[in-house]
Every structure is written in structure tokens, then in C-alpha cells.
C-alpha positions in Angstrom: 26.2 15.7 -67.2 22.5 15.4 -65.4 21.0 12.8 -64.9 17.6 11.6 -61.8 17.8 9.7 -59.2 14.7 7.6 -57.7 15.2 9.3 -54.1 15.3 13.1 -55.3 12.8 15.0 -57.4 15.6 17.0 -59.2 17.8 16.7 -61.6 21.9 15.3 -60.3 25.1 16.9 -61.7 28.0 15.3 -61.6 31.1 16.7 -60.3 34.6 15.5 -58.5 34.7 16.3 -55.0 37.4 19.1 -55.6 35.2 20.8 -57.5 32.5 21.5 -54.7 34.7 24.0 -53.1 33.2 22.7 -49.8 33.2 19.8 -47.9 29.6 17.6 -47.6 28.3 14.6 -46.7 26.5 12.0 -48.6 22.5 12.4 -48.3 22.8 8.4 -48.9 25.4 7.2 -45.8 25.8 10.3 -43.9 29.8 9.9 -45.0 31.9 12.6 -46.0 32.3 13.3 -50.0 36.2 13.8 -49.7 38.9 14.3 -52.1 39.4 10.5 -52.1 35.5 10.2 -53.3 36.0 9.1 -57.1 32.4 11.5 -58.1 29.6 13.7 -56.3 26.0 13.4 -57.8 25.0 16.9 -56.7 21.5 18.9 -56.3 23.1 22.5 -55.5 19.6 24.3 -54.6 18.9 21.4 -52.1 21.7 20.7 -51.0 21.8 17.1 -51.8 25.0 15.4 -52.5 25.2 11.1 -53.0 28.9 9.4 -53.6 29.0 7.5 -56.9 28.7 4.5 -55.3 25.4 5.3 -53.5 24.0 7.0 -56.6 24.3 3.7 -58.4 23.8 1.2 -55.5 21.6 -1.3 -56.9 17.5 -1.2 -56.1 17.8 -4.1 -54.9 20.4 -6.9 -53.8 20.1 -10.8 -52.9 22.7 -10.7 -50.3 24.3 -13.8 -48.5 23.6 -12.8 -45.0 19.8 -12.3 -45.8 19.2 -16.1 -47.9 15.1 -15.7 -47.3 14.5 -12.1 -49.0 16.0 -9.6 -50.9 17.1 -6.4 -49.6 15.7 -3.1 -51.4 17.1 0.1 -51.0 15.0 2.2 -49.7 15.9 6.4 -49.3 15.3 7.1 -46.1 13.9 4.7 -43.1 9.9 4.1 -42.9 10.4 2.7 -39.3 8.5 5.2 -36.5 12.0 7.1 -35.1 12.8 7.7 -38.3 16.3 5.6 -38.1 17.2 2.2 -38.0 19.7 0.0 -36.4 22.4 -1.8 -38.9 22.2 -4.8 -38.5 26.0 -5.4 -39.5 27.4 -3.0 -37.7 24.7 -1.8 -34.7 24.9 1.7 -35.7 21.8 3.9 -36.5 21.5 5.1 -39.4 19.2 8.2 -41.0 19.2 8.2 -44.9 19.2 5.0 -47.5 19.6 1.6 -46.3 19.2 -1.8 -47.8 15.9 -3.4 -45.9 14.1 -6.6 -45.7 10.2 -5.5 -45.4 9.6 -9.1 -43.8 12.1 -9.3 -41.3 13.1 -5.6 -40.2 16.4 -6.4 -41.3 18.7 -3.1 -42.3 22.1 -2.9 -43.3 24.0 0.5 -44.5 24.7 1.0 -47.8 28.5 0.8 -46.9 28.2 -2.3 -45.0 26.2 -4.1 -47.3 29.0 -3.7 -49.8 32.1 -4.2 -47.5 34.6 -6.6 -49.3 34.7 -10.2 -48.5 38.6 -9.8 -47.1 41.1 -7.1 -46.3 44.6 -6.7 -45.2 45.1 -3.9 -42.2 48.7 -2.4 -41.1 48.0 -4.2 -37.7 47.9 -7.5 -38.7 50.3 -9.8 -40.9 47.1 -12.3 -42.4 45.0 -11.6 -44.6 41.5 -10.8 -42.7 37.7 -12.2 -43.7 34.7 -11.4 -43.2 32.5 -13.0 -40.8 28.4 -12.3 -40.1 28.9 -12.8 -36.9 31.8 -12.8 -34.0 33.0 -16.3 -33.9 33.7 -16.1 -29.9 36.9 -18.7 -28.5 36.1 -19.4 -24.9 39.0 -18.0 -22.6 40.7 -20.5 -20.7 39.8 -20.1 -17.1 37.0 -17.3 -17.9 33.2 -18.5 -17.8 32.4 -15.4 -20.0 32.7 -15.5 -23.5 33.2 -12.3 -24.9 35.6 -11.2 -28.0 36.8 -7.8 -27.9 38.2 -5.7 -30.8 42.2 -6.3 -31.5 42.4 -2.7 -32.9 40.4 -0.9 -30.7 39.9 -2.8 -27.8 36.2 -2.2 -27.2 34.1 -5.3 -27.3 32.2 -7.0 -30.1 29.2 -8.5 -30.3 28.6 -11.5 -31.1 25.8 -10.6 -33.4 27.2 -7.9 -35.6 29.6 -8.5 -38.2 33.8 -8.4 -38.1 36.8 -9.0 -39.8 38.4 -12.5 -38.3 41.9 -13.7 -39.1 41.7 -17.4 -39.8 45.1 -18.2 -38.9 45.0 -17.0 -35.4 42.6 -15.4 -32.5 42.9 -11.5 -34.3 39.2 -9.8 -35.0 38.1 -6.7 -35.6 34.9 -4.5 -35.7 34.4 -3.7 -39.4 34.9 -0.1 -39.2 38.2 -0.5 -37.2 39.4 -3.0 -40.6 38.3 -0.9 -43.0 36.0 2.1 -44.9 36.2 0.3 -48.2 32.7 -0.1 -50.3 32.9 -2.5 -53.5 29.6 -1.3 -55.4 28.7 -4.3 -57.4 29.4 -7.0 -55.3 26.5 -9.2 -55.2 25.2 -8.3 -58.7 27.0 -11.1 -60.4 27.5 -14.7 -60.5 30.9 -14.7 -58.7 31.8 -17.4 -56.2 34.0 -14.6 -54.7 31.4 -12.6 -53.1 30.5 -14.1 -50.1 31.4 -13.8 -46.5 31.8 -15.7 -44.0 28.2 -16.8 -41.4 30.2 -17.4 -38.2 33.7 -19.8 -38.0 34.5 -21.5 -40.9 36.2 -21.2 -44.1 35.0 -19.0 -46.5 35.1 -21.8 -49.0 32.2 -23.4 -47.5 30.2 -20.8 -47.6 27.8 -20.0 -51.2 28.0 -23.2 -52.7 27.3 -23.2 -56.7 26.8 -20.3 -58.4 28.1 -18.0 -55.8 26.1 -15.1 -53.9 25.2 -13.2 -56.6 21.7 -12.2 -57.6 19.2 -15.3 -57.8 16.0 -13.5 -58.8 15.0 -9.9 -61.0 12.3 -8.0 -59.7 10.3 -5.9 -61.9 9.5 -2.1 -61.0 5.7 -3.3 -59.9 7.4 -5.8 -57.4 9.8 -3.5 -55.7 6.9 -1.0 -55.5 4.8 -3.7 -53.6 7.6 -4.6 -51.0 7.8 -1.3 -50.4 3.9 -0.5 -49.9 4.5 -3.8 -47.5 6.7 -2.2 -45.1 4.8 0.8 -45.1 2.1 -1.1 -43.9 4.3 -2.9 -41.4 5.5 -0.1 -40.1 1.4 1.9 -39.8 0.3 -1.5 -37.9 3.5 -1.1 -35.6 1.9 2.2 -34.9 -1.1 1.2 -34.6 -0.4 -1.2 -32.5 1.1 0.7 -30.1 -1.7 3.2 -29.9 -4.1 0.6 -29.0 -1.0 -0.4 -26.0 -1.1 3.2 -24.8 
């Protein structure tokens, strides 16, 4: 079966991972397309390979930690270094991402779909997800700073974790899980939201959920995207003129 993807000029065939006879990595997170992958969308002469998940990632999503604008996916970042920052997890990135052409906002194809709450060996609760570290000042400590329960390194405040609500256990969201639910904000389901900083996730969406609040037409997404190209030639531009 063949079938084209927007980001490559040739035609996709899908495969299982088993039947590659090689290992590869996705061309849309930079993630290995393992035996645990469920399909590989493959271009053999180029040497392109997507998981199923980021073959049919939506064009677009109206995610709960971005309210103001949607997020469209774009194949590869327009910014100068060609990479961008995630803004969930603080990791560059090199291939697709889901961007806001207002805001330089970027998140991972992987992150943007993370599931709203996991369970980890480590850890008897049930863990949710927060956008953002919500930080518990240490008695007897004027620096408040959370650091991972798994791995021990720190995390920022800014970047996204998986918090127990029960008691003081968070996690980075790599160290909770490498699960991607493809889907989850293209529906009306009060389920699919996480959690903006400390609170219960049952405050958080309000009616109607987190699911997609607008359609864009194909003329639409084309113009955000001409926008951030723009952006990004005035960013150059701009620096020029610094120089």
C-alpha cells in the first residue's frame, strides 16, 4: 500500500518494522522505528522512514497548553539554526514539530501527544501531567528547585512533568514515559487535558474539553505558514542590520 505524505515528494510504503531488515529512525521525531513500532511509512530510495503515528499526526492541533493559537505541524524547523527548542521538554529538535508562527512556540510531535496520566514501576499513584513543575518550597532552603524522583537531575520549572497528586513524587516526562496517543486533542473529550501548574486535573478544560475548537482550511494553514517564514526572514534581517 502507497500512499503521499505532505513533507516528502514520493510516494510512502507501508511496512512493519520487522520487515525493514534494519533498524532506522523516524525522519519525523528522530526516534527509533523498532519492533515495538505498530507500522513504518517508508521512502526506500531516500531513505525516509515516519512511525504511523507521525505519518498521520494531524496538520494541525488546538492544544491546551497553547489556548491563543493553534499549533501546525510543520516538516522541518524554519527558525535560522535550523532546530528548535521544545517547549515541553527543552530538547532540540531537527525534523517535524508542532509550532505556533505567533509566538515561537514548538513542541515535539511526541510531546505534544503524551498522555494526560501514567503509572511508572517507581511509583505506587497514578501520575498526571502538569505544564509546568509545580515547585514545594523546602523547609529551611531559600531555593526552590524540584528535581527529578527517577533520575535525580533537576527540573525546570518551565518545562512540563509528570506530578503525583497524592504526594511530593515528579518526574521529567521522558523519565515517566515514551508513550505517544495520536489523536488526542482531535475530539471533544473532557479527558484530554493536562494539568497548567498545581491543581487538579478536573479544573482544568472546562466544557467541551480540549479538543479542537476551530477547522482551518488548506489556504489558512498555507498562510500561517508563509507567516512564520516571514518571521523568521525579518529575524534575519534583523540581525544583519545588528551586525
Amino acid at each position: 500500500m502507497e500512499y503521499k505524505h505532505f513533507s516528502h515528494p514520493h510516494n510512502l510504503i507501508i511496512h512493519h518494522a520487522y520487515e525493514l531488515d534494519k533498524q532506522v529512525n523516524c525522519s519525523g521525531c528522530d526516534f527509533p522505528c523498532d519492533n515495538t513500532t505498530t507500522a513504518v511509512h517508508a521512502c526506500h530510495q531516500c531513505n525516509f522512514f515516519l512511525h504511523d503515528h507521525c505519518a498521520n499526526a494531524a496538520r494541525y492541533v488546538k492544544h491546551p497548553c497553547h489556548k491563543p493559537h493553534p499549533l501546525i505541524l510543520l516538516p522541518y524547523p524554519t527558525y535560522a539554526g535550523s532546530t528548535f527548542i521544545c517547549n515541553a521538554c527543552n530538547r532540540p529538535g531537527r525534523s517535524f514539530s508542532y509550532c505556533c508562527a505567533l509566538c515561537e512556540f514548538d513542541l515535539h510531535v511526541g510531546c505534544a501527544f503524551l498522555p494526560v496520566s501514567v503509572t511508572h514501576r517507581d511509583h505506587e499513584h497514578e501520575l498526571g501531567l502538569y505544564y509546568g513543575v509545580p515547585v514545594v518550597p523546602r523547609r529551611g532552603s531559600n531555593i526552590d528547585q524540584e528535581y527529578c524522583s527517577i533520575c535525580k537531575n533537576v527540573l525546570e520549572a518551565r518545562n512540563w512533568a509528570y506530578c503525583c497528586r497524592s504526594c511530593v513524587f515528579n518526574v521529567h516526562t521522558g523519565c515517566a514515559t515514551n508513550e505517544v496517543v495520536p489523536g488526542l486533542y482531535q475530539d471533544n473529550s473532557p479527558e484530554s487535558g493536562a494539568v497548567e501548574g498545581p491543581g487538579p486535573a478536573a479544573q482544568v478544560g472546562g466544557t467541551g474539553g480540549n479538543g479542537v475548537e476551530l477547522e482551518l482550511t488548506e489556504d489558512e494553514l498555507a498562510m500561517l505558514f508563509e507567516l512564520k517564514l516571514q518571521m523568521i526572514a525579518q529575524s534575519i534581517a534583523t540581525m544583519g542590520n545588528i551586525k
